[in-house]
N, CA, C and O atoms as a GROMACS GRO file, in nm:
protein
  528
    1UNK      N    1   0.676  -2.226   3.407
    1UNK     CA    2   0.577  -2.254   3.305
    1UNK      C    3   0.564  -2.404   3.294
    1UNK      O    4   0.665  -2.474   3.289
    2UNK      N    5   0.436  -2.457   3.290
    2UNK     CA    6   0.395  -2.571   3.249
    2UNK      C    7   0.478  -2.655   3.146
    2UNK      O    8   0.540  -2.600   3.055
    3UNK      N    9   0.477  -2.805   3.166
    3UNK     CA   10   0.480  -2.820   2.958
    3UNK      C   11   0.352  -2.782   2.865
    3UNK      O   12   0.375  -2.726   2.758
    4UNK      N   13   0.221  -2.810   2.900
    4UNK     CA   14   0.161  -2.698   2.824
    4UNK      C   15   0.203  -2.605   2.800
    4UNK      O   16   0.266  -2.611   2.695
    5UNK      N   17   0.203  -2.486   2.858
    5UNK     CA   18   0.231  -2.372   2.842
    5UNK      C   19   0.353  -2.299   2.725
    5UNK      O   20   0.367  -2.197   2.658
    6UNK      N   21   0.450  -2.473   2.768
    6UNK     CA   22   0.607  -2.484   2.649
    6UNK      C   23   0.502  -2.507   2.534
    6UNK      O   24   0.498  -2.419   2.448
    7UNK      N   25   0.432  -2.596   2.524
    7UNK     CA   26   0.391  -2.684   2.385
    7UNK      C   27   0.315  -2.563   2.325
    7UNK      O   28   0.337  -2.542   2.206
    8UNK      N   29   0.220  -2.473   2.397
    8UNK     CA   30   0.196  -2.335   2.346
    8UNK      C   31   0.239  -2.211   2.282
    8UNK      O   32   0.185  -2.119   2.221
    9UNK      N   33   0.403  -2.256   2.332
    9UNK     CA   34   0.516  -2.144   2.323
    9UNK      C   35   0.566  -2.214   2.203
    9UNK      O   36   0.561  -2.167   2.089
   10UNK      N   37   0.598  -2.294   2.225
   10UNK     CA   38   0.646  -2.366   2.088
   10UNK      C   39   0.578  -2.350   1.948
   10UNK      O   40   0.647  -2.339   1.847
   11UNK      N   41   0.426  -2.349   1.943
   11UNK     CA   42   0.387  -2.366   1.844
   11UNK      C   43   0.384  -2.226   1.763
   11UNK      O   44   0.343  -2.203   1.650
   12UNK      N   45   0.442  -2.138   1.861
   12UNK     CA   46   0.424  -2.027   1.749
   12UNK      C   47   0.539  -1.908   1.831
   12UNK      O   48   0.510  -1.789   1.848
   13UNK      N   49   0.672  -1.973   1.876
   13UNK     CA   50   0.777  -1.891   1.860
   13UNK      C   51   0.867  -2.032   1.803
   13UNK      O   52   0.890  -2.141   1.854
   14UNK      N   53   0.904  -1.968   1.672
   14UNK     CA   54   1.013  -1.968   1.612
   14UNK      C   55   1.134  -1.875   1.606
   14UNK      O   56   1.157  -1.757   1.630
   15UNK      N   57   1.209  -1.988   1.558
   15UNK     CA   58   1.376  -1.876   1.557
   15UNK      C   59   1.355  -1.793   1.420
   15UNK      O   60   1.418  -1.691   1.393
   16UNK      N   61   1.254  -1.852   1.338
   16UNK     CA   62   1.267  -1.738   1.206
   16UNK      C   63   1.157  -1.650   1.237
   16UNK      O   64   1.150  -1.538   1.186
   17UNK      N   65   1.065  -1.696   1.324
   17UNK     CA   66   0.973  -1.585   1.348
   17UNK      C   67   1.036  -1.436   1.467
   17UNK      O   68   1.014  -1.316   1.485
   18UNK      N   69   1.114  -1.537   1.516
   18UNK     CA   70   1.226  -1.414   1.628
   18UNK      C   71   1.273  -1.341   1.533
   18UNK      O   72   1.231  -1.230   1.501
   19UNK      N   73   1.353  -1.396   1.488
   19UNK     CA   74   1.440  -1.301   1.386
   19UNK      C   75   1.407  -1.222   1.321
   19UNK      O   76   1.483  -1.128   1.297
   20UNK      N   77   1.249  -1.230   1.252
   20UNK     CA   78   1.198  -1.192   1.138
   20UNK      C   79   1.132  -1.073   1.265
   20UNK      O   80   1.120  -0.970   1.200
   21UNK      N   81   1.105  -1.054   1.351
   21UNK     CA   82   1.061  -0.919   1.518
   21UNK      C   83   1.150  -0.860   1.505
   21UNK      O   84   1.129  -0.740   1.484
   22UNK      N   85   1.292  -0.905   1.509
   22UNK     CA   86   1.401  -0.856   1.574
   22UNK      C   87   1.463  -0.802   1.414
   22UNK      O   88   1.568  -0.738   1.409
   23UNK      N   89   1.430  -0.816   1.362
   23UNK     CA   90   1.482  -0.785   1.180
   23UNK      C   91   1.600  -0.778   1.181
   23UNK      O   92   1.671  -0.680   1.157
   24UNK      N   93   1.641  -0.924   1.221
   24UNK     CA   94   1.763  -0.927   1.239
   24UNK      C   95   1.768  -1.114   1.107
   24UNK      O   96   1.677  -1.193   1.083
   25UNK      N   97   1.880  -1.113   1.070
   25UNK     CA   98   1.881  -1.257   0.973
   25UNK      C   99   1.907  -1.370   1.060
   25UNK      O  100   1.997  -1.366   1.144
   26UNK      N  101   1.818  -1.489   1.041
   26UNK     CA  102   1.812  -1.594   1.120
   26UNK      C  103   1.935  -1.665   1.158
   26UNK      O  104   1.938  -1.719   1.269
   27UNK      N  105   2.054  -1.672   1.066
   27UNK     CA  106   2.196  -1.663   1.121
   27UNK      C  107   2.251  -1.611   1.176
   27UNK      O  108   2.354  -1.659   1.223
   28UNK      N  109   2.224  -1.519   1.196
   28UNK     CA  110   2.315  -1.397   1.296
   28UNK      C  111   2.218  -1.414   1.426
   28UNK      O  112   2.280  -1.376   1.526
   29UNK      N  113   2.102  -1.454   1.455
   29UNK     CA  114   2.006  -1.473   1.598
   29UNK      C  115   2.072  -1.608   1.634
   29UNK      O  116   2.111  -1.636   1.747
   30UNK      N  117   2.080  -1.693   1.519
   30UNK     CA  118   2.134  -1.868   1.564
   30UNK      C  119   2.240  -1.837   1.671
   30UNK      O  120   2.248  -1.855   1.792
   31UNK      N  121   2.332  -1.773   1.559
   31UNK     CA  122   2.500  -1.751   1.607
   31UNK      C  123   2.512  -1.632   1.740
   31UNK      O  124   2.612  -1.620   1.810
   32UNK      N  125   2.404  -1.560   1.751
   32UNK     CA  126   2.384  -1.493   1.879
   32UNK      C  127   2.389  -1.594   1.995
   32UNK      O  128   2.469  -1.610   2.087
   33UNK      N  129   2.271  -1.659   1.956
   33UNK     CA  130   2.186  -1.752   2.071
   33UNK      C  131   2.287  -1.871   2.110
   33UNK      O  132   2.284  -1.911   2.226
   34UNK      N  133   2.380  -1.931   2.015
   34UNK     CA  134   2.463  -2.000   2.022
   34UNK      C  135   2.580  -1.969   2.131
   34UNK      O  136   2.606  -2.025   2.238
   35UNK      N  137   2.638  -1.865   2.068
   35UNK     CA  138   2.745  -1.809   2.155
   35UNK      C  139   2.693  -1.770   2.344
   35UNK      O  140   2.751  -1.792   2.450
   36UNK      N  141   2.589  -1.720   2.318
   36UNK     CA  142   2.535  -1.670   2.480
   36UNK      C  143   2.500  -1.815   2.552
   36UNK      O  144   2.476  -1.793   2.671
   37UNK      N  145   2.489  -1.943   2.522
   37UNK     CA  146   2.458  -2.053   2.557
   37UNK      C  147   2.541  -2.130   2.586
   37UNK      O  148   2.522  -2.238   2.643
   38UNK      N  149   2.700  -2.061   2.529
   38UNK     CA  150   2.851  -2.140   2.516
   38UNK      C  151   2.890  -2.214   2.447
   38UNK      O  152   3.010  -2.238   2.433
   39UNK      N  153   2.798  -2.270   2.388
   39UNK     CA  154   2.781  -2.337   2.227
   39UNK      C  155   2.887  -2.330   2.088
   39UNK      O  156   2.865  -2.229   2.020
   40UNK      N  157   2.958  -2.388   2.054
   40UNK     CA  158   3.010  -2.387   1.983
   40UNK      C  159   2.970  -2.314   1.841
   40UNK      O  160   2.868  -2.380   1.822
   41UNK      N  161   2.975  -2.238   1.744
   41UNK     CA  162   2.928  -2.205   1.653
   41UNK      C  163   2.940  -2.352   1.577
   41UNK      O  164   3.010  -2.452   1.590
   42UNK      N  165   2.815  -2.301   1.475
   42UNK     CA  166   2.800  -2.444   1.375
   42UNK      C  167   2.874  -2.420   1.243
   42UNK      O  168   2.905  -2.305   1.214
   43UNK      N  169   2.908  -2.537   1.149
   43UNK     CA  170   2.997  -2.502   1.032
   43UNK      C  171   2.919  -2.426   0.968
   43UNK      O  172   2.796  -2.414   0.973
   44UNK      N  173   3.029  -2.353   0.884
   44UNK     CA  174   2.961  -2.242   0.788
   44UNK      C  175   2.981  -2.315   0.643
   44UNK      O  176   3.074  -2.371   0.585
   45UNK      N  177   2.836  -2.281   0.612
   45UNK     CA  178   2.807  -2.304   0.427
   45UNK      C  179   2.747  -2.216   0.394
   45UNK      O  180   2.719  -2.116   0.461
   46UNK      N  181   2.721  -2.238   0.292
   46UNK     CA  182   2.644  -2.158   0.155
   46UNK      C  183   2.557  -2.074   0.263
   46UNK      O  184   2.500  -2.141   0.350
   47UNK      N  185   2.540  -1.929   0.267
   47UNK     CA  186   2.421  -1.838   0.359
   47UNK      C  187   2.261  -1.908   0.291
   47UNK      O  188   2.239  -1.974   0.190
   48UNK      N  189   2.180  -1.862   0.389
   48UNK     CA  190   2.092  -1.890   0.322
   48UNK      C  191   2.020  -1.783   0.262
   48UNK      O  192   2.060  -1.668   0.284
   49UNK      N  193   1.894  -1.807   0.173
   49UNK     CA  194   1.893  -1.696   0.091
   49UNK      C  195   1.775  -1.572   0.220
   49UNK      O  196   1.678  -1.618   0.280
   50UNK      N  197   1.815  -1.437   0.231
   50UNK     CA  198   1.750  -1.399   0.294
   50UNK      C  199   1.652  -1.300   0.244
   50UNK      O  200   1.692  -1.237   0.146
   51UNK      N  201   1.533  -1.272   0.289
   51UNK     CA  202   1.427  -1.177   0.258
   51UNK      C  203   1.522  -1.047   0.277
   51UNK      O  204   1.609  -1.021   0.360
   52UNK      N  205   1.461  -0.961   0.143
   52UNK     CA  206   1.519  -0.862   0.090
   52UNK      C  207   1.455  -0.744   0.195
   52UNK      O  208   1.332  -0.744   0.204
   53UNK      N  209   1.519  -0.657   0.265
   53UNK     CA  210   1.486  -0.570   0.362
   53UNK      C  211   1.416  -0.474   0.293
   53UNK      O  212   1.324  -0.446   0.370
   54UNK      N  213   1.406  -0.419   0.212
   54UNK     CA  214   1.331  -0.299   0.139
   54UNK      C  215   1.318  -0.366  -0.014
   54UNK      O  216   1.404  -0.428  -0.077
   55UNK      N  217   1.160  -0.328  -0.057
   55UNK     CA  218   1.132  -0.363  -0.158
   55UNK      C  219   1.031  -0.205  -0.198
   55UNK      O  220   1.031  -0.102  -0.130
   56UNK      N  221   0.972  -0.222  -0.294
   56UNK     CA  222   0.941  -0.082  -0.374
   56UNK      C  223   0.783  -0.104  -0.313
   56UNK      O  224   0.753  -0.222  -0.326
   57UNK      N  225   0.658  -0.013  -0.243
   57UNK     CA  226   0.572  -0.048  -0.232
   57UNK      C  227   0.487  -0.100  -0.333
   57UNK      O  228   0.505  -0.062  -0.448
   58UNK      N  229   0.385  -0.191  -0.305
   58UNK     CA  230   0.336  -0.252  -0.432
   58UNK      C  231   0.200  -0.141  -0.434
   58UNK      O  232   0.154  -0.084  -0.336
   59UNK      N  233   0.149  -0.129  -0.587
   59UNK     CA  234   0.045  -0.052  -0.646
   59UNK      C  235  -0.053  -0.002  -0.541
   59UNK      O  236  -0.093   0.113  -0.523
   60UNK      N  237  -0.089  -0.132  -0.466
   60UNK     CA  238  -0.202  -0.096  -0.369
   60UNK      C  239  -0.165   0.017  -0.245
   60UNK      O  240  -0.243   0.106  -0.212
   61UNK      N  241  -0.052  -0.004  -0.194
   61UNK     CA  242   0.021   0.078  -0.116
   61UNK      C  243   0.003   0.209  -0.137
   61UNK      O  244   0.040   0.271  -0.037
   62UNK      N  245  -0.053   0.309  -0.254
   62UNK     CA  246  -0.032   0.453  -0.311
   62UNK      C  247  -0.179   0.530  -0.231
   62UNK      O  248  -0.209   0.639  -0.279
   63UNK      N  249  -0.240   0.496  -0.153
   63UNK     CA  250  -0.355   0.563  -0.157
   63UNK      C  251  -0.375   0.642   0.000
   63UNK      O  252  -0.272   0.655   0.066
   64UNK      N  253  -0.475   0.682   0.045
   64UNK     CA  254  -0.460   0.778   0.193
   64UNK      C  255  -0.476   0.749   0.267
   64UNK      O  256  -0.577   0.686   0.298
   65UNK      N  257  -0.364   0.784   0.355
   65UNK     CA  258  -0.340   0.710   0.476
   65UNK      C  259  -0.439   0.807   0.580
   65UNK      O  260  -0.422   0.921   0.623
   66UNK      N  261  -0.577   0.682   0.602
   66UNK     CA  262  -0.658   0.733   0.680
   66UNK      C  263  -0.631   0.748   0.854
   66UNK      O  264  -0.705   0.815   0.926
   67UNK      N  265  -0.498   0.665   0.912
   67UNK     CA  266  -0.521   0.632   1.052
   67UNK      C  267  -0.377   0.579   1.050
   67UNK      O  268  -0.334   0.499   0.966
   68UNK      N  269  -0.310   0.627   1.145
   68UNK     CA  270  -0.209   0.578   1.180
   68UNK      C  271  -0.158   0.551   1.329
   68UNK      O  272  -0.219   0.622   1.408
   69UNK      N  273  -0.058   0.463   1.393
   69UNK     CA  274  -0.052   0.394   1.496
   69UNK      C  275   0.082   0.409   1.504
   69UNK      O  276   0.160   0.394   1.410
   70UNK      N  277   0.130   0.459   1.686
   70UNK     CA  278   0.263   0.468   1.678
   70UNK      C  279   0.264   0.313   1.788
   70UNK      O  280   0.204   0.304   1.896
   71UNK      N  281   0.338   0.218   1.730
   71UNK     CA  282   0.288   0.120   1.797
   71UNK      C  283   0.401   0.167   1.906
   71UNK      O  284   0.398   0.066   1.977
   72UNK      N  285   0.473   0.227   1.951
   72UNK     CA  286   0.560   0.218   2.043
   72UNK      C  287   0.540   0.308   2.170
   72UNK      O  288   0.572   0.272   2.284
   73UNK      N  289   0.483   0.429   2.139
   73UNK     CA  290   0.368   0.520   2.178
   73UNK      C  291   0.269   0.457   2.291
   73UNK      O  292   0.258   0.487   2.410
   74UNK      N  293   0.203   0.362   2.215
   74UNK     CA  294   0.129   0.288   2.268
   74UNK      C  295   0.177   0.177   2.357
   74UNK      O  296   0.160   0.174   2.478
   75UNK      N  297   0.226   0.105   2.298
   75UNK     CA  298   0.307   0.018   2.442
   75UNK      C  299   0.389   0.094   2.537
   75UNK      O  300   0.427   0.028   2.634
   76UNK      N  301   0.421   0.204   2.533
   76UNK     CA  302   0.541   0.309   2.681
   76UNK      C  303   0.409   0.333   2.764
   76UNK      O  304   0.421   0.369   2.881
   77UNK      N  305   0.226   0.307   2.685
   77UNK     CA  306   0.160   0.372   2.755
   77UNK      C  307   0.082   0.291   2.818
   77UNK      O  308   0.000   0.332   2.900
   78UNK      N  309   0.098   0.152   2.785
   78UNK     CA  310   0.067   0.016   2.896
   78UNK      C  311  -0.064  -0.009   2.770
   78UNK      O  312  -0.145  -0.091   2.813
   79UNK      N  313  -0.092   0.030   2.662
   79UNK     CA  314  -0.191  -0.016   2.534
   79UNK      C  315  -0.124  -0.094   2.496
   79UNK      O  316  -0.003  -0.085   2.479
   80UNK      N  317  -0.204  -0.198   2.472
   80UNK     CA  318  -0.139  -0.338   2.342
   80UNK      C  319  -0.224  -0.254   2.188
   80UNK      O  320  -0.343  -0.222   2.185
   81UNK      N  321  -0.134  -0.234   2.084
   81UNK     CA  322  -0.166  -0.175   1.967
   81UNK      C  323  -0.284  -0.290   1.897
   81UNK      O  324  -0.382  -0.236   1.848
   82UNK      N  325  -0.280  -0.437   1.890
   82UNK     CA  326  -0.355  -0.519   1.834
   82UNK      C  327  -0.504  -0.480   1.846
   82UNK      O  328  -0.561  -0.515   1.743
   83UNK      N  329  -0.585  -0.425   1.929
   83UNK     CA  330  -0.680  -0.394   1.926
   83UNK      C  331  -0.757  -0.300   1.829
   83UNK      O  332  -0.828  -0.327   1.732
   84UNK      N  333  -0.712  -0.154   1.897
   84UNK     CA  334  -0.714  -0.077   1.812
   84UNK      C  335  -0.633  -0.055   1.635
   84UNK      O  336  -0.665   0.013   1.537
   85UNK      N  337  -0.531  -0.138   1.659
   85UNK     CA  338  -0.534  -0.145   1.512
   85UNK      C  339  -0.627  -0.236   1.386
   85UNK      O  340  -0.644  -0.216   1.265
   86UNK      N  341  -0.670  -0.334   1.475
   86UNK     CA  342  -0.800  -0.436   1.456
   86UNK      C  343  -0.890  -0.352   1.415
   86UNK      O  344  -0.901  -0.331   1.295
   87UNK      N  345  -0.957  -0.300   1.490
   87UNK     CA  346  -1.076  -0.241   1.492
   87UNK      C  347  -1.103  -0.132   1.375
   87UNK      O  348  -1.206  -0.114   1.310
   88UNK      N  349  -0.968  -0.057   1.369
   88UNK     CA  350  -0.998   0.038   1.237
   88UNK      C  351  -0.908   0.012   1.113
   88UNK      O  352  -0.878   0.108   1.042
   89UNK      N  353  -0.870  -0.090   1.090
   89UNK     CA  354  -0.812  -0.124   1.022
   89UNK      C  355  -0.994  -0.250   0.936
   89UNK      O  356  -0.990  -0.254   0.813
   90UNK      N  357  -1.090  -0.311   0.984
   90UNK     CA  358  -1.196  -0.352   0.973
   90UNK      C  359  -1.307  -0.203   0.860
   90UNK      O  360  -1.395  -0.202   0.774
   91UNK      N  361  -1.214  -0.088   0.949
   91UNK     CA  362  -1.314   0.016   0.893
   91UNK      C  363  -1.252   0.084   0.725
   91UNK      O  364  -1.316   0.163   0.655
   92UNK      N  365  -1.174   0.050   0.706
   92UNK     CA  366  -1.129   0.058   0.560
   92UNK      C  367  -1.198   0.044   0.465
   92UNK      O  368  -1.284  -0.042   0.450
   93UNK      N  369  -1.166   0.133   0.386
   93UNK     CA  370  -1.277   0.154   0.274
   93UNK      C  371  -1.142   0.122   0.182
   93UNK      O  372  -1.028   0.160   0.210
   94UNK      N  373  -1.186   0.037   0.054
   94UNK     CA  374  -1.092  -0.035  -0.026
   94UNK      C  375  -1.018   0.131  -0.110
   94UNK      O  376  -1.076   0.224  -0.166
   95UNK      N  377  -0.863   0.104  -0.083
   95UNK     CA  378  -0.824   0.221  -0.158
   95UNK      C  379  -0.732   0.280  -0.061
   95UNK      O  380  -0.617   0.317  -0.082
   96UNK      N  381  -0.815   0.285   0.076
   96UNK     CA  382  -0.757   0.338   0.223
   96UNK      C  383  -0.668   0.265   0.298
   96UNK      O  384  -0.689   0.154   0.345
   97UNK      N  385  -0.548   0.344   0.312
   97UNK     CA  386  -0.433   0.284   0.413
   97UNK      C  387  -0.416   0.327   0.567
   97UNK      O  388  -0.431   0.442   0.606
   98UNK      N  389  -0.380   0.205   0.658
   98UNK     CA  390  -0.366   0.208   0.789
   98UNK      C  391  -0.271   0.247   0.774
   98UNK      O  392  -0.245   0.271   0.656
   99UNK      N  393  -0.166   0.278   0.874
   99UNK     CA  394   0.001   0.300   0.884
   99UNK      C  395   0.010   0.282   1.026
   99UNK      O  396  -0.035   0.344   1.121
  100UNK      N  397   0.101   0.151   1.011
  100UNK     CA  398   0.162   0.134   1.212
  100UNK      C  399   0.287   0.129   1.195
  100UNK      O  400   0.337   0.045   1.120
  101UNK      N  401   0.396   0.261   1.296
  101UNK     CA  402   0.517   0.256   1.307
  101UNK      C  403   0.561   0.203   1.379
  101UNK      O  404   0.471   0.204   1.463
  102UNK      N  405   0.656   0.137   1.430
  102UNK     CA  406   0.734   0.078   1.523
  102UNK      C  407   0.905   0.036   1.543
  102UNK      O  408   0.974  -0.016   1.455
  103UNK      N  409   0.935   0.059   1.631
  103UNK     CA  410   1.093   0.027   1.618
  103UNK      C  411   1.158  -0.115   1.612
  103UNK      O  412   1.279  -0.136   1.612
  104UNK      N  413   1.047  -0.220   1.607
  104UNK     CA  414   1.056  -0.325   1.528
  104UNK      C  415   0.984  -0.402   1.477
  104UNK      O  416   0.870  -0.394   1.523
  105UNK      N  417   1.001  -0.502   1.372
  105UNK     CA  418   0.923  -0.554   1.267
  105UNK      C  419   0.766  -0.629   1.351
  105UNK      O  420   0.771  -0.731   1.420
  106UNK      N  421   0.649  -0.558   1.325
  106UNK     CA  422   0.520  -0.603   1.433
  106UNK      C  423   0.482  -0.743   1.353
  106UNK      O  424   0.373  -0.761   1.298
  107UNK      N  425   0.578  -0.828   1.354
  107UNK     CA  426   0.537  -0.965   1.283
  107UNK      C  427   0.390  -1.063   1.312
  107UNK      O  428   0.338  -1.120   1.216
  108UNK      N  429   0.343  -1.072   1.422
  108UNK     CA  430   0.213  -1.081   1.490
  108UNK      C  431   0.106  -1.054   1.448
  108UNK      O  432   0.012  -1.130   1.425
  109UNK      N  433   0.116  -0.890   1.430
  109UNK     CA  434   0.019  -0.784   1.374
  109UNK      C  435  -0.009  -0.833   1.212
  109UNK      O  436  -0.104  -0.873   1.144
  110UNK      N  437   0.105  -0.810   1.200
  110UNK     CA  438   0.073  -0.847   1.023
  110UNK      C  439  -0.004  -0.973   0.979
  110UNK      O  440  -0.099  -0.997   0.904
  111UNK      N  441   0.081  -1.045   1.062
  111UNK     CA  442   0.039  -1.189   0.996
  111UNK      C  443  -0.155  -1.217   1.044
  111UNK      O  444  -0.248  -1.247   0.969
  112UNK      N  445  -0.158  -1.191   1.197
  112UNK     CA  446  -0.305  -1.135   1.212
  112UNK      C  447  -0.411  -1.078   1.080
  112UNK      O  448  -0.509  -1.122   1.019
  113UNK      N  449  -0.342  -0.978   1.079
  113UNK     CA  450  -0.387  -0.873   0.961
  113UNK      C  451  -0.402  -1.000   0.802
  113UNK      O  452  -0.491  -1.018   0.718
  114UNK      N  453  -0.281  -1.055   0.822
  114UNK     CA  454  -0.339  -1.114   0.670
  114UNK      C  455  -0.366  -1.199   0.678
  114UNK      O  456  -0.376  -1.254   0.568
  115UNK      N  457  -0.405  -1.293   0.805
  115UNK     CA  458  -0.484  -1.349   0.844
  115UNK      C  459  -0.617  -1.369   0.833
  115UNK      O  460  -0.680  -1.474   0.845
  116UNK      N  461  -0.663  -1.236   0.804
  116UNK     CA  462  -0.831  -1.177   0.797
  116UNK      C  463  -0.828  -1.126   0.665
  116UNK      O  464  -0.941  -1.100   0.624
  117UNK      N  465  -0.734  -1.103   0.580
  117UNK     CA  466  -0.779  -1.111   0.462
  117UNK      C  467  -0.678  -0.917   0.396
  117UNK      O  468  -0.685  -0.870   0.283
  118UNK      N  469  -0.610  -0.865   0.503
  118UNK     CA  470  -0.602  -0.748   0.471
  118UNK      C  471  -0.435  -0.761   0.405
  118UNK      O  472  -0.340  -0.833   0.432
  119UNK      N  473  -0.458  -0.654   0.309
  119UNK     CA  474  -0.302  -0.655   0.240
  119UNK      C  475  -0.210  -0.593   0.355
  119UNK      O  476  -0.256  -0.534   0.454
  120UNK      N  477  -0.063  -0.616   0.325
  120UNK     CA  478   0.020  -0.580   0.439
  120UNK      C  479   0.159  -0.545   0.358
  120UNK      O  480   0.178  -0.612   0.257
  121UNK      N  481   0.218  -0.485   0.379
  121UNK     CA  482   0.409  -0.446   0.308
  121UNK      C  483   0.476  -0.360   0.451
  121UNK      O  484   0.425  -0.260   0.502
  122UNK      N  485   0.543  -0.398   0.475
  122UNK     CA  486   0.606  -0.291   0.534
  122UNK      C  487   0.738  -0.245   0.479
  122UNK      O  488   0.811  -0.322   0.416
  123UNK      N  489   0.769  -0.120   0.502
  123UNK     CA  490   0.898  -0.044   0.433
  123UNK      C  491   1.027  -0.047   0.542
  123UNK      O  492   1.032  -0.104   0.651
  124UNK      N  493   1.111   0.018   0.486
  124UNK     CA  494   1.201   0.017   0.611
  124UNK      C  495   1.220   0.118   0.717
  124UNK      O  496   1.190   0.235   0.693
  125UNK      N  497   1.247   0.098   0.783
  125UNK     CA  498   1.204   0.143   0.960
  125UNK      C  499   1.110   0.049   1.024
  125UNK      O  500   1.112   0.071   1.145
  126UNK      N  501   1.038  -0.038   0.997
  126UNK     CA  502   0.916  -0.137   1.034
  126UNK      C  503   0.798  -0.005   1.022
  126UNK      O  504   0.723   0.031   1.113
  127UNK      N  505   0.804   0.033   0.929
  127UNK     CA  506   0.656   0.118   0.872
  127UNK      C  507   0.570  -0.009   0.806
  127UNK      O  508   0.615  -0.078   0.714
  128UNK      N  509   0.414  -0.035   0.880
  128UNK     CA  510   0.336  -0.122   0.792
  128UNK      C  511   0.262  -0.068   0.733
  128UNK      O  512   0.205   0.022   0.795
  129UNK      N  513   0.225  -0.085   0.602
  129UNK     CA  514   0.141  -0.009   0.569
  129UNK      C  515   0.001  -0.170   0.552
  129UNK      O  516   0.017  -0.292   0.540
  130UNK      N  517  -0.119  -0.085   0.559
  130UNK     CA  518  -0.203  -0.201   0.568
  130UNK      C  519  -0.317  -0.137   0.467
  130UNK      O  520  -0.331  -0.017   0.445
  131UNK      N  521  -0.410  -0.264   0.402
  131UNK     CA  522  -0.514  -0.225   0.361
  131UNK      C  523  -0.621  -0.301   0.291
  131UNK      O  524  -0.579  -0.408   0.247
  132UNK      N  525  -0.716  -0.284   0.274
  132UNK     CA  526  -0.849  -0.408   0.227
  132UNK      C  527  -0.783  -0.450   0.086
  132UNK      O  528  -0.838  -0.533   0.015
   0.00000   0.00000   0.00000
């Protein structure tokens, strides 16, 4: 790969954005990545504070789930899910929920998604629930 190609990679893989895929806590990916590199672990202080893995869905979350996406389904089947979840996730009628499952956190997707303006929560298992 280029250094372009790095300076591309760089601007939008992070170690908290890894972690936050891998739903795994950004200390425990450091101290992964550390150790597999031969790296000394770094001193330990105070943890830092981490995003709470399950939270209660919020109000908007309660309504029918018109369309759902097994995002994993779809990638064993050579589909990238971003499309089609694009596309009808646009067709939402306010009230109406998407649902994309996956066996890990679709951090990309979401942020995409609320990117354009659409609400997003996911529960635990990496269930997203999405909606206008």
């Amino acid at each position: 790969m280029g250094a372009s190609g790095q300076a591309g990679v760089a601007r939008v893989a992070t170690v908290e954005r890894a972690a936050g895929v891998a739903g795994t806590p950004v200390r425990a990916l450091v101290s992964t990545l550390r150790a597999a590199a031969g790296l000394a672990q770094a001193e330990s202080g105070p943890p830092p504070a981490e995003t709470p893995t399950a939270s209660a869905p919020p109000a908007w979350a309660t309504g029918p789930a018109v369309a759902c996406f097994d995002a994993d389904a779809m990638l064993a089947s050579g589909e990238v899910p971003l499309g089609p979840v694009m596309a009808r996730a646009r067709q939402l009628d306010p009230g109406e929920l998407l649902i994309v499952t996956a066996s890990f956190r679709p951090t990309p997707l979401q942020e995409m998604l609320e990117g354009q303006g659409f609400r997003c929560h996911i529960e635990p298992g990496f269930r997203l629930l999405v909606a206008r």
